[in-house]
C-alpha positions in Angstrom: 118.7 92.6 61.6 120.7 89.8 59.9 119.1 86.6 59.6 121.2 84.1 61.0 121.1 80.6 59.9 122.5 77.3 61.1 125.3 76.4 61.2 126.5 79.6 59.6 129.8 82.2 59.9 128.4 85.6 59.8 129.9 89.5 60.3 127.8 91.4 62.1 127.7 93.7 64.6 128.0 93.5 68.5 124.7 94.7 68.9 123.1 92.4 66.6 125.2 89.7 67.6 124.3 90.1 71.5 120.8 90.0 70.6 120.5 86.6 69.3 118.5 84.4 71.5 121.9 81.2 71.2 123.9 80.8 74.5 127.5 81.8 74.2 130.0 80.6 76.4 129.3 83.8 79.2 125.7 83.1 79.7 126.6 78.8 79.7 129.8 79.5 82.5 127.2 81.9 84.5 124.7 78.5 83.9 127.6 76.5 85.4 127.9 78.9 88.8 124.0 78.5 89.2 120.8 79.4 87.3 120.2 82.3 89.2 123.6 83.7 88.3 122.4 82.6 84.7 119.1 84.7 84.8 120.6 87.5 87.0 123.0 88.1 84.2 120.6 87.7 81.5 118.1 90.3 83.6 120.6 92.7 84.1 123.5 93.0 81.1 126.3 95.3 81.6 125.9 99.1 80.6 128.2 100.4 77.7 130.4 102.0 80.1 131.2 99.4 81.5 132.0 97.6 78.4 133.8 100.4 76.5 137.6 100.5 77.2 137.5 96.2 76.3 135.3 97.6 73.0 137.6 100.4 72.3 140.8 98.4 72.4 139.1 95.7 70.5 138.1 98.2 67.7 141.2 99.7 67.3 143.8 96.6 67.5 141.8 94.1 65.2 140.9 96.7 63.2 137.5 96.3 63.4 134.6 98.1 65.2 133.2 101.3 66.1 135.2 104.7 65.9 136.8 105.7 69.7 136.9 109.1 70.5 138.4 110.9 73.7 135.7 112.6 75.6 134.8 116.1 74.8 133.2 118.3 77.5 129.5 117.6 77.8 128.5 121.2 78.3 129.7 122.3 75.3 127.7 121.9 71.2 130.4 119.7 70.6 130.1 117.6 74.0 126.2 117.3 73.5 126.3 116.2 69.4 129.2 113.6 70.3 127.3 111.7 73.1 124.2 112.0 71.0 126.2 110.2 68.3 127.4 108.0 71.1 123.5 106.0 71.2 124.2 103.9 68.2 126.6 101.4 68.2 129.6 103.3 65.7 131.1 105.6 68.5 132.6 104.5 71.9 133.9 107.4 74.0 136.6 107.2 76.8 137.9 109.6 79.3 141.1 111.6 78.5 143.5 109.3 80.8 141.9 106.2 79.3 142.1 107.4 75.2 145.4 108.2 76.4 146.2 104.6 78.3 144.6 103.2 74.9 146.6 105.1 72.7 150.0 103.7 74.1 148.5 100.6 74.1 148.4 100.6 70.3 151.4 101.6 69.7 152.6 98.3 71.5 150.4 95.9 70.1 150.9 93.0 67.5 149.6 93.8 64.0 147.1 91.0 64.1 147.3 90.6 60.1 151.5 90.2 59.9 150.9 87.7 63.0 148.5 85.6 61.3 146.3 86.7 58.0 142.9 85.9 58.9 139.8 88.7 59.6 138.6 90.2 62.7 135.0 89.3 64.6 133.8 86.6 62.7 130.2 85.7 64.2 129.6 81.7 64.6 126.4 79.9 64.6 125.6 76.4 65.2 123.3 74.2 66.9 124.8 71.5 69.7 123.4 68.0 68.1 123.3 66.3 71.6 120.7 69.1 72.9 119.4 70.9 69.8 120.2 73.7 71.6 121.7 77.3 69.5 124.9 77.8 70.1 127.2 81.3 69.5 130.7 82.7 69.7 132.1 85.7 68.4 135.9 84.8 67.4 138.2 87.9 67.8 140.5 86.9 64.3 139.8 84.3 62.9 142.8 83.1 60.7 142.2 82.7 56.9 143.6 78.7 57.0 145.5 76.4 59.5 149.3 76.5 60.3 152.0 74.8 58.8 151.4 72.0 60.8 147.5 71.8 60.1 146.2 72.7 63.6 143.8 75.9 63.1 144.1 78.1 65.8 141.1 80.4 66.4 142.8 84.4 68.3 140.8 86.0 71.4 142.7 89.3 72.2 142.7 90.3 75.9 143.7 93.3 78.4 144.9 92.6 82.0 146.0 95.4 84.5 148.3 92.8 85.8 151.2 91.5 84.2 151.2 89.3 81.3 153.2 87.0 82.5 150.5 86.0 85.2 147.7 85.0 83.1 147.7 81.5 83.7 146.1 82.6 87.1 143.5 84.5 85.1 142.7 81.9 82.6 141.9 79.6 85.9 140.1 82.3 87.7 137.8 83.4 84.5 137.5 79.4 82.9 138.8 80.9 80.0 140.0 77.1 79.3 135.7 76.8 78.8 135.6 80.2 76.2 138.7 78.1 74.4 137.0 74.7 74.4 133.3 76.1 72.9 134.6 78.1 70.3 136.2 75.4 68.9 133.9 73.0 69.7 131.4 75.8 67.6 134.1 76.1 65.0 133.8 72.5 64.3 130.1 72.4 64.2 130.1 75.1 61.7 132.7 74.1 59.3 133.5 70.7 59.8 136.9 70.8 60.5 138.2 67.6 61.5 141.9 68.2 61.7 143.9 69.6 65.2 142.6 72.6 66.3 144.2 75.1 69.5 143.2 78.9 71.3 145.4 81.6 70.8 145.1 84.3 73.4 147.0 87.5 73.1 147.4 89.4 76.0 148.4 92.8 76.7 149.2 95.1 79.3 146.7 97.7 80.4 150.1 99.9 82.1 153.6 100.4 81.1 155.6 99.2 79.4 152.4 97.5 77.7 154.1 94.5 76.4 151.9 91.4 75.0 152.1 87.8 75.0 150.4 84.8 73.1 149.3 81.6 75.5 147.5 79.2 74.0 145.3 75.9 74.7 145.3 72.8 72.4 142.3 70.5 72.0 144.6 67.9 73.3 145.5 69.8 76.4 144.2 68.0 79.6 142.3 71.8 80.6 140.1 71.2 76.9 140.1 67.4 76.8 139.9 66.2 80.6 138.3 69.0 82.0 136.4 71.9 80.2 134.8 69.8 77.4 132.9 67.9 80.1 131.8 70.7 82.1 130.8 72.2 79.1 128.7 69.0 78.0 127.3 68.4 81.5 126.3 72.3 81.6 124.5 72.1 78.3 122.4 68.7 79.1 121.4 70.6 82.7 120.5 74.2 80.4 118.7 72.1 77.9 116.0 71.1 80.9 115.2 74.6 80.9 114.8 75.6 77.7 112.7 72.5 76.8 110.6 73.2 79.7 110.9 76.9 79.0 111.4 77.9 82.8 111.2 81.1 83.3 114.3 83.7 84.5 112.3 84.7 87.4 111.9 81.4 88.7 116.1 80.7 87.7 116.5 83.7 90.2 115.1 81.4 93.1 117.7 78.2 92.4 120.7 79.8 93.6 123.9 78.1 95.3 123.0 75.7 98.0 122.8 76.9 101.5 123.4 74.2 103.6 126.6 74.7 105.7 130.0 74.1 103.8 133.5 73.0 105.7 136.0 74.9 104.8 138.6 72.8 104.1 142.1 74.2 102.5 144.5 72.4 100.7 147.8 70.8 101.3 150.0 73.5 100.1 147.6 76.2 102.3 148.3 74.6 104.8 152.1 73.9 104.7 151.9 77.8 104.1 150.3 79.3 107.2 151.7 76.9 109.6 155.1 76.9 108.1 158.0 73.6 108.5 157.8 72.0 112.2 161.4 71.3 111.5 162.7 74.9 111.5 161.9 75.2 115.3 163.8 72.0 116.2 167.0 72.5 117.9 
């Protein structure tokens, strides 16, 4: 296994890389729903099957990763030796429709190194000064040197099924505002980059006509600045507690969300929405 030191920029491997004991931002926003949706994740990680059309696309659009191969029937020599060679971490194997759905995909999807020259997966290491705690991101392309303008924009490439067009809604839905913010919060740490920085997602369509967009957050939007860099401080003082008392994933199971009763309560616009304009009945 690579030894990993701090700060540091590393390439290693997903398997590696998810080994290492530092929080990432998935394990701190599952901190931020509650510790026992912390520990629940940490007890039970998603299976490679799960995982595999996100590592698939991944591999074959950044140009980085393990081969992808469309499933061959499991009954057969061929069908045993591939998902024997399907254990380690250099083969991912998808069913016909979704090799096929990835395939087209491809075809359709930026060339990461004429959009920006930089290099895919770049493992980053750092410890958080306020907590002492280890820290870890994994950034999808990682450009070689800022823009003209100076800001350095860190990539994150992403599928939706939906259209790309709606992934504002996703970005709230997922706190993908709190992925942007800790990578480059990370970034910093490890480099010492002290100029503008911003997150670059590109986006693509799982389905026809599988068209792609770039959204992006600045470190000066009010989502980083305002919002996610404080839920991402407070989360890391509250984690800190329990590594320092080194509380134990069992007993994170027990602290789940609070059960008292909640009023449901909707907002303004909900409301103007299900009852509709009193004036429209008026004669």
């Amino acid at each position: 296994m690579t030894e990993v030191k701090f700060p540091s920029m590393v390439d290693m491997p997903d398997k590696e890389y998810f080994a290492h004991l530092a929080i990432d931002q998935t394990g701190l926003k599952k901190f931020m729903e509650s510790p026992r949706a912390y520990a629940w994740h940490k007890l039970n990680p998603l299976d490679n099957s799960t995982l595999a059309f996100g590592k698939a696309a991944h591999s074959l659009i950044l140009g980085s990763g393990p081969k992808v191969e469309r499933k061959l029937d499991g009954r057969t020599k061929a069908g045993k030796a591939q998902a024997e060679r399907a254990k380690s971490d250099d083969l991912v194997i998808l069913s016909g429709s979704d090799y096929e759905k990835l395939q087209n995909m491809v075809d359709y999807a930026p060339d990461m190194n004429s959009l920006v020259e930089g290099k895919p997966e770049i493992a980053l290491f750092a410890i958080d000064p306020a907590t002492g705690l280890e820290l870890k991101c994994k950034v999808d392309w990682m450009p070689d040197k800022p823009g003209m303008d100076g800001t350095m924009y860190l990539y994150d490439y992403k599928t939706t099924g939906h259209s790309v067009q709606d992934f504002v809604g996703s970005a709230y839905k997922f706190g993908y505002h709190i992925q942007a913010a800790f990578y480059m919060m990370v970034y910093k740490l490890v480099t010492g980059f002290t100029g503008p920085m911003g997150f670059r997602f590109i986006v693509q369509e799982k389905q026809p006509p599988y068209d792609w967009m770039i959204w992006e957050l600045l470190e000066s939007s009010p989502e980083i600045s305002m919002v996610a860099e404080r839920q991402i401080r407070n989360a890391l003082t509250s984690f800190s507690f329990y590594k320092k008392h080194d509380v134990p994933l069992k007993t994170m199971l027990e602290q789940g969300l609070p059960k008292m009763p909640v009023p449901i309560q909707f907002t303004d616009w909900q409301m103007n929405h299900l009852i509709g304009d009193d004036d429209q009945w008026e004669m």
